[in-house]
C-alpha positions, 0 to 999 in steps of 0.5 A: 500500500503507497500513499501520496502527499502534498502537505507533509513536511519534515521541519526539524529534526533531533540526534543523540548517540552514545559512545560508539557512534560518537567515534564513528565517522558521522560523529559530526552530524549528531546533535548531542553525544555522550561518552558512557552508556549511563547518561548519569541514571541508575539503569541502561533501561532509564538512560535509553528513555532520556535519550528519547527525552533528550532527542524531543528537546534538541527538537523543540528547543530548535523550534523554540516551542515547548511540548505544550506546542505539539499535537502527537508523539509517536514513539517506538524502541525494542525494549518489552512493552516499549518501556523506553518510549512509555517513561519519556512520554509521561515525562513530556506528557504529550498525546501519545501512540507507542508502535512496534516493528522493531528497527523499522519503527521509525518510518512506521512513525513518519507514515502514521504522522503523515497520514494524520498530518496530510488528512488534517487531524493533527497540525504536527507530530514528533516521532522518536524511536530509540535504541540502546546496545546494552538493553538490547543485548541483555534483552534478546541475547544476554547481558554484556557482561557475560561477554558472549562471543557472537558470530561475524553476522551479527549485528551491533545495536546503535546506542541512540535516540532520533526524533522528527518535528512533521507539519504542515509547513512548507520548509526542510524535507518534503514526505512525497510518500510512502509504502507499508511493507507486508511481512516476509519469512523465508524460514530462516531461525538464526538471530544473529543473521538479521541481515538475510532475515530482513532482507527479502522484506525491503526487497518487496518494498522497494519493489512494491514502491517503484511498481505503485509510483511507476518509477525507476530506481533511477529516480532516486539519488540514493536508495537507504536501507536501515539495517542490514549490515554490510552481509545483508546489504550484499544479500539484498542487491542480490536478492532484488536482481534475481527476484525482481530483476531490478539493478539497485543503483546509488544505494547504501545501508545505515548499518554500514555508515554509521560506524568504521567497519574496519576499525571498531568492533562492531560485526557487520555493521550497526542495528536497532530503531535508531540507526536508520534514522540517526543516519538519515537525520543526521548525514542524509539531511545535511546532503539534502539540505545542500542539494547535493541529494535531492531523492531520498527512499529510506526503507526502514527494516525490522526483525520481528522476533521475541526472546519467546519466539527464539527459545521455541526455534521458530522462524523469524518474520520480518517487515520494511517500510518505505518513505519517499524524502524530498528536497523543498523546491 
């Protein structure tokens, strides 16, 4: 299903990372970092919720408006019954919908707001979605400091927060559109394989996204997908070719921007709700904002396993969203 819009725009965004991130290589695109993984609170579970709290702030502080200002917050992170995301929305106490689709949830977000945006329901909406490695690894693997080895095919989960300001006024990124991806599962079981596991969901998307708009890959500048890792990147290219018989060109994957591949330790590349978006926010807008990108499909994918649903040997579904990002004329 691929929606249009006309009046959806996204006017501001906001950045925060932890220590990882802050010595990738886009360290200079984030709006704020931090140095440990505790930001001066008790539990990883309490500072992945103040990096939700902190991203909203560095939103409406660029605003300058206060969340008195906002119609809707849409929030969404990995953690058992979206813990993060419920303690920074009652601390802002704004109208509230907790989402889920795992690493996808950001652009599950972005649609939400649009649609209410473009329908006229709502005059704005912050989205967030954050990520934390360490609740992450505790939750779906085991605590960090048991220090489990992992194979090379996993992923690292980005210690982070991303939020987007969307309204109805005219200025930063235009949302052209955007595509609801359907769930795929090729069977596979191994959870430290996210990258063959999600792959074949962005796959159909992207492919469903250029059939609705009739368009070529070429129409874009680039193609981004969030996150496959540099293992499920090569899989994707692969699978589009012989699946859909579709060349993918200018594209490149979150996961595998977000940090320096060869010198921190970090697998096959970054993972959680907050890669994708930390990136494109970050880096992608500032190359928008400057022309020198002007097309941008992000496609946000996400594992949609439990602890549960591993412990059983089941297979793992997953799903991508795409988004159609546009620099303002």
């Amino acid at each position: 299903m691929t929606f249009k819009y006309k009046n959806v725009y996204i006017n501001e965004t906001g950045t925060v990372v932890g220590p990882y991130e802050k010595e990738g290589p886009l360290v200079n695109y984030f709006d704020k970092s931090y140095n440990d993984f505790y930001f001066n609170k008790k539990t990883f579970e309490q500072a992945e919720s103040k990096l939700i709290e902190d991203s909203v702030d560095i939103v409406l502080d660029k605003l300058d408006k206060t969340r008195f200002d906002i119609d809707l917050f849409i929030s969404g992170d990995l953690l058992n019954q979206l813990m993060s995301s419920n303690y920074a929305a009652s601390t802002l106490g704004i109208p509230y919908f907790g989402i889920y689709n795992a690493c996808a949830s950001s652009v599950e977000g972005l649609i939400l707001a649009s649609n209410m945006v473009e329908a006229g329901q709502i005059k704005n909406c912050i989205c967030s979605v954050s990520s934390h490695n360490n609740t992450a690894e505790k939750q779906f693997r085991y605590p960090v400091e048991y220090g489990g080895p992992k194979p090379k095919t996993t992923t690292f989960t980005t210690t982070g927060s991303a939020s987007a300001y969307l309204s109805y006024n005219k200025e930063g990124i235009k949302v052209e559109s955007a595509t609801i991806g359907v769930v795929k599962d090729l069977g596979i079981k191994d959870a430290y394989q996210m990258g063959a596991v999600m792959a074949p969901a962005a796959a159909y998307t992207i492919y469903k996204h250029l059939k609705d708009t009739k368009r070529e890959v070429s129409y874009y500048d680039l193609i981004l997908t969030g996150d496959l890792g540099s293992i499920g990147k090569k899989i994707l290219t692969e699978y589009m070719q012989t699946e859909y018989n579709i060349e993918l060109k200018n594209y490149d994957d979150t996961a595998t921007m977000i940090y320096d591949l060869e010198n921190q330790d970090v697998y096959s590349g970054g993972s959680g709700p907050a890669c994708a978006p930390l990136v494109t926010y970050g880096y992608i807008f500032s190359l928008m904002k400057k022309k020198k990108l002007k097309r941008v499909l992000l496609v946000a994918t996400g594992s949609l396993h439990s602890v549960s649903s591993v412990n059983q040997k089941l297979t793992i579904p997953s799903i991508a969203h795409a988004i159609s990002l546009e620099v303002v004329e």
